[in-house]
C-alpha positions, 0 to 999 in steps of 0.5 A, spaced: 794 963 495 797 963 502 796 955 503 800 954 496 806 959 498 807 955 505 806 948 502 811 950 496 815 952 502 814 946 507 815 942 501 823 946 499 825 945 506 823 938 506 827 937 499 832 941 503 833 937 509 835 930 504 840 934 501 844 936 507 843 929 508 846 927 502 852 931 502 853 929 509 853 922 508 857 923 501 863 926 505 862 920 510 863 914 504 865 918 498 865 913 491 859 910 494 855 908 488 850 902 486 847 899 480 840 897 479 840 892 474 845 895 470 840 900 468 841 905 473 846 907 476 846 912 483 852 915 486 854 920 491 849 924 494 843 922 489 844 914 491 844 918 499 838 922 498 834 917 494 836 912 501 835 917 506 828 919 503 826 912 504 828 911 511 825 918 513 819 917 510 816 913 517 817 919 520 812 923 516 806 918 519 807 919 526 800 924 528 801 924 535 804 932 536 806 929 543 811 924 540 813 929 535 815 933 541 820 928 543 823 926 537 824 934 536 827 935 543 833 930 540 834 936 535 835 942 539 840 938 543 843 934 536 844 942 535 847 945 540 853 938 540 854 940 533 856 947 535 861 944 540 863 940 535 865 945 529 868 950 535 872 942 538 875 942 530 876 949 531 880 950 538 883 943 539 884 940 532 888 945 529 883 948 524 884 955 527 880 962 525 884 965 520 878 966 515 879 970 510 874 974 506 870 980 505 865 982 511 860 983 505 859 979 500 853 981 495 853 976 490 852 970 496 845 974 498 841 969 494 845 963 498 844 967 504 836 969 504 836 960 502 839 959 509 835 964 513 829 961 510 831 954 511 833 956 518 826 959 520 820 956 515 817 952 522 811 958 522 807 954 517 806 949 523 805 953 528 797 954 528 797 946 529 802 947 534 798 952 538 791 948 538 795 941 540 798 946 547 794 945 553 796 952 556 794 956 549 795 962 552 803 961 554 804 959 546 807 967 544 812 965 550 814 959 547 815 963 541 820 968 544 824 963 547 825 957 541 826 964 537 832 967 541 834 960 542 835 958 534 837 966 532 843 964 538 844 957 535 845 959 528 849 964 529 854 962 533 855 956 528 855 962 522 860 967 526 865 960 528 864 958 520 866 964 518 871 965 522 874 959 521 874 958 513 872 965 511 870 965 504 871 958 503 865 955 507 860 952 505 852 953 506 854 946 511 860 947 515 860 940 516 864 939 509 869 944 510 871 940 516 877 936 516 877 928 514 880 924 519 878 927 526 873 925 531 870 932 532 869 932 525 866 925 524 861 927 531 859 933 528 857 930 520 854 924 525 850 930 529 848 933 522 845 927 519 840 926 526 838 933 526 834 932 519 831 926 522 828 929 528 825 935 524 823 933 518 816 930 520 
């Protein structure tokens, strides 16, 4: 029962990262559409998440942990550039913090409790990651550090979303973000490596 909840999960949030994928880059080319034969057509996010499936699938087949640790490396940082970014949107751009809305939202808990779980569903892997450590013994203290880093990370992004949107934001910042501006386009840029790097 435990091993089918964690892969349902691994499996969600896997599904989850091609709709960030798909959402980001419709915002990027909106109106993109494509016609198979005249049969099937694929438009917006659908032909986005169909695409991004087949370019990050390679991914998947990488089963040395060391590479992974790499690719995952360029995650923390895609993350912590795309916090910038959305704060550049914020004080430079002209986006503000004039948000507005109620500090507790009871019917947007279900979304909530999506996030938080999206955010935080990396402990399936973690009996792998232990056993592919050479010093198995520092792994609580690995555990701590990425957990203090990602729970700072997160917030600053939620406190700068709310902030800057209130109410209004969305589940991904990056599309409330104005079109046309460089930090804004840096940050949906940023969005679309971070999936990469995390998906495998």
């Amino acid at each position: 029962a435990v091993s089918a909840f964690m892969y349902a999960e691994l499996y969600l949030v896997a599904i989850g990262f091609l709709i960030l994928e798909g959402d980001n880059l419709d915002k990027l080319f909106p109106g993109t559409s494509l016609s198979l034969g005249g049969v099937l057509v694929l438009s917006g996010k659908h032909l986005f998440i169909v695409l991004v499936s087949i370019v990050i699938l390679p991914t998947t087949w990488l089963r040395n942990l060391g590479v992974l640790a790499y690719v995952s490396a360029s995650g923390v940082l895609a993350s912590v550039v795309l916090v910038f970014c959305v704060l550049w949107a914020a004080v430079v751009d002209g986006v503000g913090f004039q948000g507005k809305g109620t500090m507790l939202n009871v019917s947007g808990l279900p979304t909530a409790l999506g996030l938080y779980t999206f955010c935080y569903c990396g402990h399936a892997i973690f009996p792998t990651l232990c056993n592919s450590m050479k010093e198995k013994d520092k792994f609580s203290k690995v555990l701590v550090i990425c957990f203090v880093a990602c729970t700072l990370n997160y917030g600053s992004m939620a406190i700068l979303g709310y902030l800057m949107y209130g109410d209004n934001v969305e589940s991904q910042v990056t599309l409330n973000l104005p079109e046309g501006k460089l930090s804004s386009k840096l940050a949906i840029y940023t969005a679309l490596i971070n999936p990469f790097s995390k998906y495998a």
